[in-house]
N, C-alpha and C positions, 0 to 999 in steps of 0.2 A: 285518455292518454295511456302508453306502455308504463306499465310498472316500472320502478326504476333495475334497472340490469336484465331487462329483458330484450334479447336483440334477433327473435325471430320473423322474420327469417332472415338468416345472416348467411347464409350456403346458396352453392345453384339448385341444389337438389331444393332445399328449402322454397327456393321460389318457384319449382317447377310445378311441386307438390301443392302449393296455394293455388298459385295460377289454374290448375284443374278443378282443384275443388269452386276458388269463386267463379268461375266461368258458367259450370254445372247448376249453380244458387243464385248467380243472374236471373231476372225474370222482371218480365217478359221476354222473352226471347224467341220471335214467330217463330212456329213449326216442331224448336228441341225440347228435349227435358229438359224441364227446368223444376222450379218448386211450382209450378202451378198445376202440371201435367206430365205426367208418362205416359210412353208407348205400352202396347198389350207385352211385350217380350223385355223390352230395357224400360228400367226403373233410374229414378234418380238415385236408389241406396246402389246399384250397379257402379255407376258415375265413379259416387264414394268409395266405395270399396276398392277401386281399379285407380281412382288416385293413392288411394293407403299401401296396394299390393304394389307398388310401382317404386317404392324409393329404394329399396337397393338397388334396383337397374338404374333411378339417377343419380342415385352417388357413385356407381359404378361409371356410367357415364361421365361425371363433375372428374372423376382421379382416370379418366381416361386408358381404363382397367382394359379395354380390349378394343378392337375396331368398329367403327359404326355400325356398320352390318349386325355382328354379333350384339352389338349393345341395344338396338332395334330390338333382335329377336328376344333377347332377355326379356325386355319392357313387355312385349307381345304376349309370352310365357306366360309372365308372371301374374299377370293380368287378365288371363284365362281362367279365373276363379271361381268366375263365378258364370252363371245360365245368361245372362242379360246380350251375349252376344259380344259384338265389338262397340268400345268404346273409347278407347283411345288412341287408334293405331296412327291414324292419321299426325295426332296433337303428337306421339313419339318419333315423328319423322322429322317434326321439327325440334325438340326440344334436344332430344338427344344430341346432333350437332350442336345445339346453342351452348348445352352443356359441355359438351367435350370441347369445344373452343371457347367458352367466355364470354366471349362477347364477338355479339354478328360478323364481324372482320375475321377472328381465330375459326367462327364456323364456316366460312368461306372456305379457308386454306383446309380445314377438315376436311370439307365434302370433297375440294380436289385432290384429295390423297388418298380418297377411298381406291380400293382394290376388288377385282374382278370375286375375291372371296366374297368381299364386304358384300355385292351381288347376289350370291349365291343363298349367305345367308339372310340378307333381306327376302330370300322368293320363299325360305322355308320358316320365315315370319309370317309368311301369308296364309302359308298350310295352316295354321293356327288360327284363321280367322275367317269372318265370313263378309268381308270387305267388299263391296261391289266391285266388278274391273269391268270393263269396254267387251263386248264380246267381240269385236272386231281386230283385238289386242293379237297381233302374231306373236307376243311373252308373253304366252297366255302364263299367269302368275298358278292354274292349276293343272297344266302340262308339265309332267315331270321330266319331257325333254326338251324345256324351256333354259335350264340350268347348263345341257348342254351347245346349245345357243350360245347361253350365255358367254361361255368357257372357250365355244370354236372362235367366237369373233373377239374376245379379249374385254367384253364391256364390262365398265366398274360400277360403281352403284352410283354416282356421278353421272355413268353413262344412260343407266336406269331411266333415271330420275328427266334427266335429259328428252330420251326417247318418251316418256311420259306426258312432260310438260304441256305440249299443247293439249290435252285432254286433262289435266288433274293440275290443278292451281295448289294444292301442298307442294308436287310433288316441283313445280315452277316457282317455287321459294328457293330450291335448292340452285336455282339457274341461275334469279336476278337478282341473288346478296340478299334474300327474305327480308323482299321489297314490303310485300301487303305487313308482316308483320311488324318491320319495324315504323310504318305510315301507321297503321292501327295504335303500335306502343307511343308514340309522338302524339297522337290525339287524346290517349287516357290520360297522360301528363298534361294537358293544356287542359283538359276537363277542368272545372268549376266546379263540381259535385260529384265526388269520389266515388259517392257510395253507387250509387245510382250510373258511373259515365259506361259500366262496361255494356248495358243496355242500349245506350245511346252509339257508342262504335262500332257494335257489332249493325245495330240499324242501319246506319251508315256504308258498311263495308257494304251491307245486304240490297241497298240499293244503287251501288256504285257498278260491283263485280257480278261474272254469272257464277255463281256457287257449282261449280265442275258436280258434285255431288247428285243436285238435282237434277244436272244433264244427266248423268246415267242412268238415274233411275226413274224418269219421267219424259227426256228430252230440253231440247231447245227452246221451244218455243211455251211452257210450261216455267222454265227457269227464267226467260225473258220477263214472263208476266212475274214473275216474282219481283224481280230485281223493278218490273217498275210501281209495282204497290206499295214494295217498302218505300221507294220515291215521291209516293203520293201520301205517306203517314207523316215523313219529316216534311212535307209542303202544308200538311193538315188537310187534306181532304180526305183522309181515310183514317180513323183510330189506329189505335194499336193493336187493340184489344178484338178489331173485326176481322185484320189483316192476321193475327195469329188464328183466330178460328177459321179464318180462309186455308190458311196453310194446314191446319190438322185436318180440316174436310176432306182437302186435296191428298195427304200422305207426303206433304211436301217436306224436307228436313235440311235444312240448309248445314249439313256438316261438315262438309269443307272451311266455313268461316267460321263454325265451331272450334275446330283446331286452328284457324289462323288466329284467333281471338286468342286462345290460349297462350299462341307462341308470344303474343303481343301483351301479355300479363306481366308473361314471364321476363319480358323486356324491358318494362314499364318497371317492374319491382325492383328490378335490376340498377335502378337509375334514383330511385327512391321516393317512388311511388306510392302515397298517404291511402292507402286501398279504403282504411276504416274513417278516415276523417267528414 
């Protein structure tokens, strides 16, 4: 049990900040870092560090200190500390609206009041990172006259996110009221076993959705077989524990639900959510 007068975390930032870190120290988790396994370039002290570098951009975000856009890039900035690459950019596309509106309904009316700036400076978010995109993207996010695009047709980061969607499931949170997240935050709250449920949602999510991630950087039909193995661990016919060595053989990393997971922490905490019980 908490000490007595201890009410952490009692902020949005405070929950935003947990929710990264337990997400990262989940494990097993096929395919990401976790405590059992790093990639050759990102480490789990990466993770750590990039949620530690990150809370003044969400308290800045929580006092709604500047526009989404800018408050993205902030997080993005800040969080460039370290060699380990990208690691949270995705998890601040969601959190940051969650933040700046409160709760799922105030990030709604957020993300429609974004502005064609807010755009702008979400593309010079990306300059800052090494994000996979669609090379088929006509915003191409590394086209510096993508910005102008952006600017001749009037689109907001709303509109972004929008033109996005069908290829990038974050960026499809922003469309349908951050559907996956808030089904994921609803399932760690009905969890029976706190400590252990964010392993089990995330499996879940993993064999429900095609992880947009894995499309890009492997395909279709690679991310299908994903999505049905983890189907075949929560049926029992395949481990867990074979299913994630499948996925590391493979190079498979399922981080799009990486960041859904997160946004769904941060949800779930929100609501008062026993993370340690």
């Amino acid at each position: 049990m908490p000490l007595p007068g201890c009410t952490f975390p009692s902020s949005g930032a405070d929950r935003a900040q947990l929710a990264m870190v337990l997400e990262v120290l989940a494990s097993p988790k096929p395919g990401n870092v976790d405590r059992c396994h790093d990639y050759a370039e990102t480490r789990l002290e990466h993770f750590v560090v990039s949620a530690l570098a990150a809370r003044p951009a969400l308290e800045a975000a929580e006092a709604r200190a500047a526009g989404l856009g800018s408050l993205i890039e902030r997080a993005v900035g800040a969080t460039a500390c370290h060699a380990g690459g990208n690691t949270h950019f995705g998890a601040f596309l969601l959190l940051v609206p969650l933040l700046y509106g409160g709760t799922p309904e105030g990030a709604i009316q957020a993300v429609r009041a974004t502005t064609v700036e807010d755009a702008v400076a979400f593309y010079r978010a990306f300059a800052l990172t090494r994000v996979r995109v669609a090379d088929t993207d006509e915003l191409d996010v590394n086209d510096p006259g993508a910005v102008d695009v952006l600017r001749a047709r009037g689109m907001t980061l709303l509109d972004v996110m929008a033109h996005s969607a069908p290829r990038d499931m974050v960026a499809r949170e922003w469309t349908n009221g951050f559907a996956l997240c808030r089904r994921a935050g609803d399932a760690l709250l009905a969890d029976a076993e706190p400590r252990t449920a964010i392993r089990r949602v995330f499996l879940s999510l993993l064999s429900t959705e095609t992880d947009t991630f894995i499309v890009k950087k492997h395909g279709t039909a690679l991310a299908d077989e994903t999505r049905a193995r983890a189907a075949a661990v929560i049926r029992g016919e395949e481990t867990l524990a074979s299913f994630d060595a499948w996925c590391i053989a493979q190079g498979v990393n399922p981080g799009s639900l990486a960041d859904i997971t997160i946004g769904a922490i941060h949800l779930a905490l929100g609501r008062g959510w026993a993370w340690d019980s």
